[in-house]
N, C-alpha and C positions, 0 to 999 in steps of 0.2 A: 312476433318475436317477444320472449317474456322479460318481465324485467329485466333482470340479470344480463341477460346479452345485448338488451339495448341501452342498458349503460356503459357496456364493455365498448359495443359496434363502434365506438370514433375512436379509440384507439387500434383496432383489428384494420379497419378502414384504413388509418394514417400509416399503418405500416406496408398492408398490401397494396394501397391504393397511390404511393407517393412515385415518382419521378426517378427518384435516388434510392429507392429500394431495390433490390439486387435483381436481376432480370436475366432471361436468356436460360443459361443452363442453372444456374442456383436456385431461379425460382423454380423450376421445374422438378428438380432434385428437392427442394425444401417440400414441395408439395407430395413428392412422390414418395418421400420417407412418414408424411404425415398418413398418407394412406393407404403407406404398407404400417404401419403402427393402429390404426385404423380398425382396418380390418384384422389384424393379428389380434385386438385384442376382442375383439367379434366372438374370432373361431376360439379362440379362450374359451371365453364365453359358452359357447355351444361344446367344446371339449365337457368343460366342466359340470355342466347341466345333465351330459350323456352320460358320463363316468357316474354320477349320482343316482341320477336315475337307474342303471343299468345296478348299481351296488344296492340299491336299495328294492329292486324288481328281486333280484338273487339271495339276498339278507328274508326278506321273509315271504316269497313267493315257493321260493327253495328251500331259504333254510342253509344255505350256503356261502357268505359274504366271503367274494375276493376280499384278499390279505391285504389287498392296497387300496384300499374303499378309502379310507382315511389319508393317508399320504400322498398320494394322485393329487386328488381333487382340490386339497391345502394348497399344493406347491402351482399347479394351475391359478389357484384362485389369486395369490399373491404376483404373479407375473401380468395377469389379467389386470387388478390393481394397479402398480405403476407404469404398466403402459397407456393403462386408459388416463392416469393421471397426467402422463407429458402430453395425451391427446389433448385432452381439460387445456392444458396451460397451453397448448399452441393456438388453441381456436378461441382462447381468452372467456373459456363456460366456466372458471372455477367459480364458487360463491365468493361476492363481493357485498360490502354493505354500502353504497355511496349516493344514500341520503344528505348525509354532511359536506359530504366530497364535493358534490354538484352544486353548493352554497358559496363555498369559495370564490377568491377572483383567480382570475387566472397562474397566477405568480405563486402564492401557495398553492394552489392544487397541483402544480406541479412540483413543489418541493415534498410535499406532503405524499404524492404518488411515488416518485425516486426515493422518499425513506424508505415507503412501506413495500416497495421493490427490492431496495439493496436488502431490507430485512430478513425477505423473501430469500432470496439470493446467500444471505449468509448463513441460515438455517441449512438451505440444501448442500452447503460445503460441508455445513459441519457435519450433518447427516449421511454426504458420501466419504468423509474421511474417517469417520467411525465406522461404517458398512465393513469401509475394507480388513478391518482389525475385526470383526465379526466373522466374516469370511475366511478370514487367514485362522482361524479357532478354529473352524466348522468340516475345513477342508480335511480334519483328521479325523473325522465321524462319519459316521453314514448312518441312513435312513433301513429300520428295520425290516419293514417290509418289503421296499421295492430292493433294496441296496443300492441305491445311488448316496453320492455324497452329501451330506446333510448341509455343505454352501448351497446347494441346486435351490433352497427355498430363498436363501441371502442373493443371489448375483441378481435379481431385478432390484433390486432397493439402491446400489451406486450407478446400475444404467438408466435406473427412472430419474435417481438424482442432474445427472449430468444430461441429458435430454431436458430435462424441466427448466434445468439454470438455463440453458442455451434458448429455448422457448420466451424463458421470463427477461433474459439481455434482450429478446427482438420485442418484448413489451415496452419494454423501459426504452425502446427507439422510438416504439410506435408513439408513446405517451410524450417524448420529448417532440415528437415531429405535431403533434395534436396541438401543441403549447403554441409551436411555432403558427400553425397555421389560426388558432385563434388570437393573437397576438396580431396576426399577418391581416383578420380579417377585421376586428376592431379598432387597426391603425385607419383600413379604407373605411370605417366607416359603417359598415357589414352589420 
């Protein structure tokens, strides 16, 4: 495991591993949406590799570049992006820097984590409440080449937001239930 997620692991841990974490049909469903998101943004992924390849095998193989070489592959790539970002934020891979963090005692780093979570959390509002004013512009244009409506690049940007927030509130449990259990483990003694 590289750094990065072995700094994360005892929070990821604390929330999937607790007692009173949601069990039964949610955790099933929570799992099952992370790995339709997963793999959605996989085949993204290979969508958008194909389409390039294919426009750029035709662009100067042929001599013929599909009209939609450009617009496809943008609006792909962007859907691609925030989904793989609420993937990021559920399985807790985002980049972190917690050198300092890990110096802490207990009791600040847990205050000091709930800031930079709620921070987290109030950027992604503000960023899907502005989406939708973006959206609500966009939805009177369309896209030259293919014709689709030119929101089609906008609508992953408030459902990456609002995926992400909900991922980063099951952090900020994980990270509160971590507090407890080292709290829990240097009362015994541990």
């Amino acid at each position: 495991m590289d750094g990065i997620n072995r700094a994360f692991a005892p929070v990821i841990e604390a929330y999937a591993g607790d007692a009173g974490a949601p069990t039964g049909t949610l955790n099933r469903l929570d799992r099952a949406v992370d790995g339709l998101l997963y793999i959605l943004s996989a085949l993204l992924l290979i969508a958008m590799t194909a389409l390039i390849t294919y426009s750029i095998f035709m662009r100067y193989a042929l001599s013929r570049p599909p009209l939609w070489s450009e617009e496809v592959p943008m609006v792909l790539f962007v859907w691609m992006t925030f989904i793989s970002l609420a993937v990021a934020t559920r399985r807790g891979e985002n980049i972190r820097v917690t050198f300092f963090i890990e110096k802490l005692p207990p009791l600040a780093r847990l205050v000091l984590e709930l800031v930079m979570h709620a921070l987290v959390i109030a950027m992604m509002a503000l960023i899907f409440w502005y989406s939708l004013d973006v959206i609500r512009l966009q939805l009177r244009g369309t896209m030259l080449s293919t014709g689709w409506s030119a929101a089609v690049i906008w609508f992953p940007l408030p459902l990456g937001m609002a995926l992400m927030s909900l991922y980063q509130f099951k952090l900020v449990r994980g990270t509160v239930l971590l507090y407890r259990r080292s709290i829990g483990a240097h009362s015994a003694g541990i």
